[in-house]
N, C-alpha and C positions, 0 to 999 in steps of 0.2 A: 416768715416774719417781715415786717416792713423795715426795710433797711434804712440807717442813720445816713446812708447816701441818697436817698430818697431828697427830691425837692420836696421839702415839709412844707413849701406854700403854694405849691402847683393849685390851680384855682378850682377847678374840679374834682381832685384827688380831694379839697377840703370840703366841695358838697357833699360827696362820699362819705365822709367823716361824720357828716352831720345826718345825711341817710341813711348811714348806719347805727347809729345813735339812736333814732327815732323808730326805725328797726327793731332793738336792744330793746328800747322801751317797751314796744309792742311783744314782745318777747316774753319778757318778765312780765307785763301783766296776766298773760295767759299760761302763767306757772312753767315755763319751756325751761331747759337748762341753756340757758342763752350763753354764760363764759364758756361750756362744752360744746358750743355751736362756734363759737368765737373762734377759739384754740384749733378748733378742726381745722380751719381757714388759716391759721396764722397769725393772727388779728389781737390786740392786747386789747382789755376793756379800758386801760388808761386811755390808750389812742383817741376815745371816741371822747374825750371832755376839749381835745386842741380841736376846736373849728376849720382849724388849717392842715388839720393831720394830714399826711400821703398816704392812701391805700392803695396797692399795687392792683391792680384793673381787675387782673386772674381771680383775685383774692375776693376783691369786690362783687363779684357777679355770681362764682359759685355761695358766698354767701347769701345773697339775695335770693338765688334760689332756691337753695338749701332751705332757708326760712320758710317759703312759701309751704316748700313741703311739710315742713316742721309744725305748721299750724295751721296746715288741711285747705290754704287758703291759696288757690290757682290765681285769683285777681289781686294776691297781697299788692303788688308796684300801683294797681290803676289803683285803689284804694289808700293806699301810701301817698299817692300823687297828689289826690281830694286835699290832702290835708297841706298841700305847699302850698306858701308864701312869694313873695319877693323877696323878701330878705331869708329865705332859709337858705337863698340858692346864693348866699352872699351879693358881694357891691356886684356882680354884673346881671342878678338878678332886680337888683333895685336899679339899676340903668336902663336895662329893658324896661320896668313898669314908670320909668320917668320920661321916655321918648317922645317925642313931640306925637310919632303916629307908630305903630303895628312894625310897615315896614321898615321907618327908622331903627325900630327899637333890633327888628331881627335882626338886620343888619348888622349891627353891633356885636350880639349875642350871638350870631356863628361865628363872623370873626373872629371874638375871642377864645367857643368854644375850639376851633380848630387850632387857634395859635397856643393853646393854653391845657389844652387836656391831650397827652399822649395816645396815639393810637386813636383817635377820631375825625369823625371828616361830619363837618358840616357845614349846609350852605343854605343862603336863601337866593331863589332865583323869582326874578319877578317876568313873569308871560302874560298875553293875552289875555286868557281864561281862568288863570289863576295865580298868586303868589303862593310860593312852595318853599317849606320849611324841612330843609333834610336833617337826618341826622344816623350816624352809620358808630359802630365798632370798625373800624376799619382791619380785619384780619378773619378771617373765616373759619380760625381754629378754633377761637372763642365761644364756645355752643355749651349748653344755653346760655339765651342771655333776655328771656322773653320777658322775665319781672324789672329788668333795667329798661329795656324799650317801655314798656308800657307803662312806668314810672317817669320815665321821661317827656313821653310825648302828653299824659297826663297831667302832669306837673306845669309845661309849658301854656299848656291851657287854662289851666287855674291860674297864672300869673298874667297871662291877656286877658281871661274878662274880667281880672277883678283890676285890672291897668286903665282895660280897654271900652269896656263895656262889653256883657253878655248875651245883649240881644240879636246877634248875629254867629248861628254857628258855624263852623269851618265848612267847606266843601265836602271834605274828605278825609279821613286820615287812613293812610297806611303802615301795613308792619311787614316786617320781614319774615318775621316765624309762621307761622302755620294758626290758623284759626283756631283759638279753646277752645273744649266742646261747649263751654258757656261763656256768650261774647256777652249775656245781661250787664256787665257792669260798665265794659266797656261802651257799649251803646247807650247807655245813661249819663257815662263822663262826658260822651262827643257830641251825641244827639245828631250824626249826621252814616254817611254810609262810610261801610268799614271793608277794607280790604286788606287779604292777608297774602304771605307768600310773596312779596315784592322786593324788589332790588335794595331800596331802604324804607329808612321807618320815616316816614313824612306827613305833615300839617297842609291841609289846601284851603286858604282863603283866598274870598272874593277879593281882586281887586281896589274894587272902590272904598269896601271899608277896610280895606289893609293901609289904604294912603291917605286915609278920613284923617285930622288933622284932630287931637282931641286937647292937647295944652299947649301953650308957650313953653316952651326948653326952659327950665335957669343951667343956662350956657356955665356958668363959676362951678356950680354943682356939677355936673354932665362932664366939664373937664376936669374935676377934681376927684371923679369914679373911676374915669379913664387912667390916670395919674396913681391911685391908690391900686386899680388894676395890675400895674405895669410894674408898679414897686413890691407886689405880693411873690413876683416869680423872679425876684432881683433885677431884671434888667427891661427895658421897651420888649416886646415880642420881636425877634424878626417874622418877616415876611416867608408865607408859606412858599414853597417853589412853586414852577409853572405847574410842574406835575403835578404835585398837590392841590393846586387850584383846580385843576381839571382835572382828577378823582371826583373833588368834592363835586363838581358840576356835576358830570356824569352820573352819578348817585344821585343826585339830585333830580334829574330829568328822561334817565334810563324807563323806557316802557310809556312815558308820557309823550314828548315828543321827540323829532327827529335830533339825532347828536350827528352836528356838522361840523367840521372847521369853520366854519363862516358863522354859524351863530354863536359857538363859543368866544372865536373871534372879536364878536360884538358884544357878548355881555362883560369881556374883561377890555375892554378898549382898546385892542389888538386890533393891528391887519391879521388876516388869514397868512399872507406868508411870514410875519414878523412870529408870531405864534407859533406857526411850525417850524420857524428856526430855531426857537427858544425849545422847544419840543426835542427837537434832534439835539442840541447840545447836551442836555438832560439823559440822553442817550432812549430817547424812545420815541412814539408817536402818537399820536390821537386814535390811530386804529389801534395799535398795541393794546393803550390804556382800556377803548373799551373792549378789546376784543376778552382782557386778563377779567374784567368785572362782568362781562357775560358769562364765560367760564366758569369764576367763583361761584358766580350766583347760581345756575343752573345746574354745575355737579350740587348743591345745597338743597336746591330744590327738589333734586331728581332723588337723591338719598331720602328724604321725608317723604316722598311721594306722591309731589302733586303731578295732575294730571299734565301732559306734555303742551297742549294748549294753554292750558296757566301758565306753564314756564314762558310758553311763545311770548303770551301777551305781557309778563312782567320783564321780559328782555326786549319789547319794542319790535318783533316780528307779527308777519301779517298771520302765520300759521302754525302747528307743528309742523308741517312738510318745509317750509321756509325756515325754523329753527336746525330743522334733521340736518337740512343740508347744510346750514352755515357749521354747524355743532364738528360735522366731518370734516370741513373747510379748515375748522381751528388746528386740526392736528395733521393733518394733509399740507396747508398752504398757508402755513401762520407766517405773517409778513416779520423781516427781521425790524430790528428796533431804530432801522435809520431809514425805513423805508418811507415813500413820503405818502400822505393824508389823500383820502380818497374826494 
């Protein structure tokens, strides 16, 4: 049951509230015993009329799932998604749809999803060939969790073109779970190619229209979303750790491109050694960190069964025979947690 110690306005815990709500809905239309689907979970029906309600993560996701099953409907999230707004996802959803451009807005919108929703990691990283929108459960016990992915990254979509304009669709999006046997729906939501089985679930837009300039800011408002933000969870957010920041990175750009000290370095305005001293104090290292999210990931993949070449390419190795080896290196020659950055 959702504990009275529960932060009742964690910012996320309240889209939850509202996803679940809208969930319920869809429920009861299609005759389901939706308070016996509730009750399974934990979950009161009152919970879901507070906007701000806390639902505890666990709770959250085997319900979503559970629903999916309950009304035979495998795409329920990407079709749940269709139907988000701006405002469903509360004020940091109407802050993203008021941002001057795309990447302003993500910008935003991971940072607070990280600072503000337990147990998640997200980031936008902006590269060469494409701006990249992560977004992770950060714990790998959490399974399934394939109707919140694809509600999410659906969702995030509906609130860019309908911000941004639709006539540009993403690069790419990826997921972490394993391919439906029917991607129809999801191929209609993104209209671009789809890839499954990957380190997180992420968004690829083009550059240029991610930094395309579509309104003037009203700055009064933009600060007063920020402000109304910060007052929802009692206090300013602090600042994620270094570690955290460079999870979320990692996730972020795992199997895409090269993870170096030197370019993480540069995307948080770090020197390469200033970094890894912040690294060591934290008690760990940039190898550590990724060496733990190749690991996670790959015992993950290797249990569902992708082919070992999938694994390779969603860990950022050139082969299977290059994964085999490093795979045996992790438990052989795993560096300790003060040891310095390659």
């Amino acid at each position: 049951m959702p504990s009275a110690n529960l932060p009742s306005s964690s910012l996320f815990a309240a889209v939850r509230s509202s996803v679940l709500a809208t969930i319920a809905r869809k429920l009861d239309d299609s005759r389901q015993n939706t308070d016996l689907l509730l009750r399974r979970h934990g979950i009161s029906r009152s919970l879901l009329d507070d906007p701000y309600g806390a639902v505890p993560m666990g709770a959250y996701l085997a319900f979503f799932d559970d629903a999916a099953v309950q009304m035979r409907d495998p795409a329920l999230g990407a079709r749940l998604g269709l139907e988000i707004r701006a405002g469903d996802v509360g004020p940091v959803g109407i802050l993203l749809s008021l941002s001057s451009s795309i990447a302003t807005g993500l910008h935003r919108f991971a940072r607070y999803t990280s600072a503000l929703q337990h147990m998640t990691e997200a980031s936008f990283v902006e590269t060469a060939d494409a701006h990249v929108f992560s977004y992770r459960i950060a714990t790998d016990k959490a399974w399934p969790r394939e109707q919140d992915a694809e509600f999410s990254m659906v969702s995030l979509m509906q609130i860019l073109r309908s911000g941004f304009g639709g006539r540009t669709p993403p690069l790419g999006v990826q997921f972490e779970h394993p391919a439906p046997a029917d991607t129809s729906v999801l191929e209609k939501c993104f209209r671009c190619p789809l890839q499954f089985g990957q380190a997180a679930n992420r968004i690829l837009i083009d550059p240029d229209f991610s930094k395309q300039g579509v309104r003037v800011e009203d700055k009064p408002l933009i600060t007063a979303l920020e402000r109304h933000i910060a007052e929802l969870i009692g206090l300013i957010p602090e600042a994620d750790t270094v570690t955290q920041q460079i999870e979320a990175l990692v996730s972020a750009t795992l199997g895409r491109t090269p993870v170096t000290l030197v370019a993480l370095a540069a995307r948080m305005g770090e020197s390469p050694r200033t970094l890894q001293r912040k690294l060591s104090q934290e008690g760990t290292s940039l190898r550590q960190i990724v060496t733990d999210r190749r690991r996670a990931t790959a015992d993950r993949l290797l249990a569902l069964g992708t082919r070992v070449g999938d694994v390779a390419t969603a860990l950022g190795y050139a082969d299977g025979t290059a994964f085999w080896r490093a795979r045996k290196g992790w438990e052989e020659n795993a560096p300790g947690p003060h040891e310095p950055d390659a």
